[in-house]
N, C-alpha and C positions, 0 to 999 in steps of 0.2 A: 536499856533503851539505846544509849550509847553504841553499844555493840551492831545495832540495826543496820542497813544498807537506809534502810525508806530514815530512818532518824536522821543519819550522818548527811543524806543527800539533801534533805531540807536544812538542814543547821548550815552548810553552804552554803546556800541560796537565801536562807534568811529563816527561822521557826519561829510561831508568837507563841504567848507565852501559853494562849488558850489551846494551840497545836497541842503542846507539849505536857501540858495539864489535863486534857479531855484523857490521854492515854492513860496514864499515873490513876487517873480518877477511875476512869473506866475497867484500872487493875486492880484497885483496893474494893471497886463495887462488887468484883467477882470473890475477891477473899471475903467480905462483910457474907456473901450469901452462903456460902461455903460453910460457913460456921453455926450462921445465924438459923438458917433453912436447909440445911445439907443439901445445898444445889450444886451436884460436882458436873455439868454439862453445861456450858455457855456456847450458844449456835448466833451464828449471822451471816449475813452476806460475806463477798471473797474480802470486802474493801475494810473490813473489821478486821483482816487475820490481825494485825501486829497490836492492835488494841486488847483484843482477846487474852491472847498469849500474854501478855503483858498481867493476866491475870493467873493463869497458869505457872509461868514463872515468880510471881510472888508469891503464891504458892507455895512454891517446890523450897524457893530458897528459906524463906519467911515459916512455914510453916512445916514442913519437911513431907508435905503432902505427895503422895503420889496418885492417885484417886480423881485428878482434877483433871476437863479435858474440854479438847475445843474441838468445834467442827463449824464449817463456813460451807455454803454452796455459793455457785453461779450468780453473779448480779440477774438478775431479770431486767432488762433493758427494756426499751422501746425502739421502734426502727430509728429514730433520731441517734440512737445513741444516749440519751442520756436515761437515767434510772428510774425506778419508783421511789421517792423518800419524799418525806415531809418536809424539807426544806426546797424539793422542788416544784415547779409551777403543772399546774393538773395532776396532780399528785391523787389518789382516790383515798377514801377514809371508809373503815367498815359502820362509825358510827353517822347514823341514818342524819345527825341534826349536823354534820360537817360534810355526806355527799349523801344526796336524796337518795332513796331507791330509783327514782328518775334518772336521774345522772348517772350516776351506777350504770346502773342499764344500758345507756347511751354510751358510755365511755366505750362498752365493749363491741358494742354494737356500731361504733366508727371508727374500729381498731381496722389497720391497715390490712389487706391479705396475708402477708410479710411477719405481721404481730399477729394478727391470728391466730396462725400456723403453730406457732410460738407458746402461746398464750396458753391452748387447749390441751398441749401436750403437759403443761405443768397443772393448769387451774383445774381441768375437767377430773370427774372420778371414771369416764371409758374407758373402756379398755381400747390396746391396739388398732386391733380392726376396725371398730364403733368410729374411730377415728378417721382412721385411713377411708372408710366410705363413706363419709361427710363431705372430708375433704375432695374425693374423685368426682360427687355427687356437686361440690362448689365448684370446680374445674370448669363444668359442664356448660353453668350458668352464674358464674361470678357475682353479674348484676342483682342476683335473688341474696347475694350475703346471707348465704344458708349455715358458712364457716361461726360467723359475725352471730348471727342469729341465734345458733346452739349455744355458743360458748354465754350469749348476756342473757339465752335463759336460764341455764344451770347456774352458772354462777349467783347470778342476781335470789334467784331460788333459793338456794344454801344460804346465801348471807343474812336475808332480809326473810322474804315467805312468798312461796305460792300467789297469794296476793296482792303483793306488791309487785311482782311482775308481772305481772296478768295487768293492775293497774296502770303500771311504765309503760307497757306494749299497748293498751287503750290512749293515753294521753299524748303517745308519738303519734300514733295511729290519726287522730284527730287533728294534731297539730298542724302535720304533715299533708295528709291528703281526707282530711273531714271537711263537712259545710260549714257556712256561715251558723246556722243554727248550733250543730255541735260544737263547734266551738264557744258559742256562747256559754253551754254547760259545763265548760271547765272552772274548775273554782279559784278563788284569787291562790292559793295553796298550791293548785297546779301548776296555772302560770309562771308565778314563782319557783317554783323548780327548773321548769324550762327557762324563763329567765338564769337562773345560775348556771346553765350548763348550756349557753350559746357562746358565752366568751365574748370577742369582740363583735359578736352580730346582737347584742346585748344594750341595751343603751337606756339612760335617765334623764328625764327632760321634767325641769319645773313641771308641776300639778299648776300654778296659777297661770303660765302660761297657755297651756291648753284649754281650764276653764275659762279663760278671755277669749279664746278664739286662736288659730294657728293659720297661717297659710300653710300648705299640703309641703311647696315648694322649698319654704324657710325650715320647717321640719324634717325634711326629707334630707337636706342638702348643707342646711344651717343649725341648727341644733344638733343634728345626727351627722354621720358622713356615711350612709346609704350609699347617698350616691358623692361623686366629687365632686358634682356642680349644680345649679339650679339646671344649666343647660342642659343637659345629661338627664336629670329627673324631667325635664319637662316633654324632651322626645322620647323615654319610655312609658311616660303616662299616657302622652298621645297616644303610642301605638301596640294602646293595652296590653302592656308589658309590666303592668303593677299593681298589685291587688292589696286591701284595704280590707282587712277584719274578714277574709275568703269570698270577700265580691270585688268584681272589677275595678281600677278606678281611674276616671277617664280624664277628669276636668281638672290640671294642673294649679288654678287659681280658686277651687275648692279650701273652703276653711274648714278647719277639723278640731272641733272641740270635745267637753266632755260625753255630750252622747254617745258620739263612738267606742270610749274606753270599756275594755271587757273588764269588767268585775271592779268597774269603776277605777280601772287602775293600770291596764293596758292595752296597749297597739300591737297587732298582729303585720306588718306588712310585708308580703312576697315581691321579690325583685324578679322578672322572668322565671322559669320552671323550677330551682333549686335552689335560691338564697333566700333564706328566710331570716328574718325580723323581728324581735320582740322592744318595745317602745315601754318603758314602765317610766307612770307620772310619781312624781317624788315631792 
């Protein structure tokens, strides 16, 4: 380890002890399989090489093994720059009970053009072509996120099932541009999906509050931060610019209790044509 560039150049700068032990650790967990389960292939991202190796070389020394080997690809980034891992924030999970097939769905389906592009070329089973005329056919009409759209149906398909994307693509469908009624037949189940996968347009507001009664104004602007001010909610309301459960809603000094909640348990509200809302009582 000593011998390293990446070791030497942290021990300057300062190594904790967990630094220094995850590798050690992560070198004797490839000798344990090696032996235990004849695993002589250890794969991961580029950011693992010296981890790895550190398995390899114990190894070779420790065990006089030559048979042992490493292979790393490409980080898969995101346009930010930063990566896919579980230690980072929107991180996606293939098990259903830590990102819904809803979420799922959506992650890919709000993937930038840029990630896209990206994305399909590693996640998709197309071939070239199947490809490249996706992508000319998105060129065309960007705004139909047709790039977007292919990639969160196969994916989401392979990982989960046929039905559950068909499901995700219903519950967006409605969320997004369905009536008051459909929306009402979404189930608390649903909700709650879209609720995990708004992020900051996501928000928990007392249940007893609500069943006492709310003004529209104090909810909107005071419990939530929709908008940034009472003043600011009160002239979008006026100049119905904000919609309530997919109907209109006009009258600023409106109180909003529980009869409004869908599924006894949430608030739908649209800010002008593309900021949506999820309100869940708690």
């Amino acid at each position: 380890m000593l011998a390293k560039d990446s070791v030497k150049n942290r021990l300057e700068n300062g190594m904790t002890f967990m630094e220094m032990a995850y590798q050690l650790v992560q070198g004797y967990d490839f000798y344990h399989l090696y032996y235990a389960k004849n695993c002589k292939l250890q794969m991961g991202g580029s950011d693992q090489w010296g981890n790895i190796v550190t398995g390899t070389e114990l190894l070779r020394r420790k065990g006089r093994v030559e048979d042992a080997f490493a292979l790393t690809t490409p980080l898969i980034k995101k346009a930010d720059g930063t990566k896919f891992g579980k230690t980072e924030s929107g991180n996606l999970w293939l098990d259903r009970n830590k990102t819904s097939p809803y979420a799922f769905y959506q992650f890919w389906l709000n993937a930038s053009d840029e990630d896209a592009k990206n994305y399909i070329r590693i996640f998709s089973l197309k071939n070239q072509q199947e490809i490249e005329a996706i992508e000319s056919e998105h060129l065309n009409a960007p705004h139909l996120r047709l790039l977007q759209k292919t990639l969160a149906n196969e994916i989401t398909t392979r990982v989960h099932s046929q039905q559950d994307c068909d499901r995700a693509i219903e519950i967006s469908e409605v969320f997004f541009n369905g009536t008051d009624k459909e929306l009402a037949q979404l189930t608390e189940s649903d909700l709650q999906d879209v609720f995990n996968g708004l992020g900051k347009n996501a928000f928990e507001v007392e249940l007893q509050k609500i069943q006492a009664g709310i003004q529209a104004l104090d909810l909107f602007a005071a419990e939530t931060t929709i908008f940034t001010s009472k003043g600011e909610a009160r002239k979008m309301i006026t100049a119905n610019g904000v919609s309530l459960n997919k109907l209109k809603f006009s009258d600023p000094s409106q109180i909003i209790n529980k009869e409004q909640l869908i599924a006894n348990k949430f608030l739908l509200i649209q800010k002008g044509k593309k900021n949506f809302f999820l309100i869940k009582a708690v």
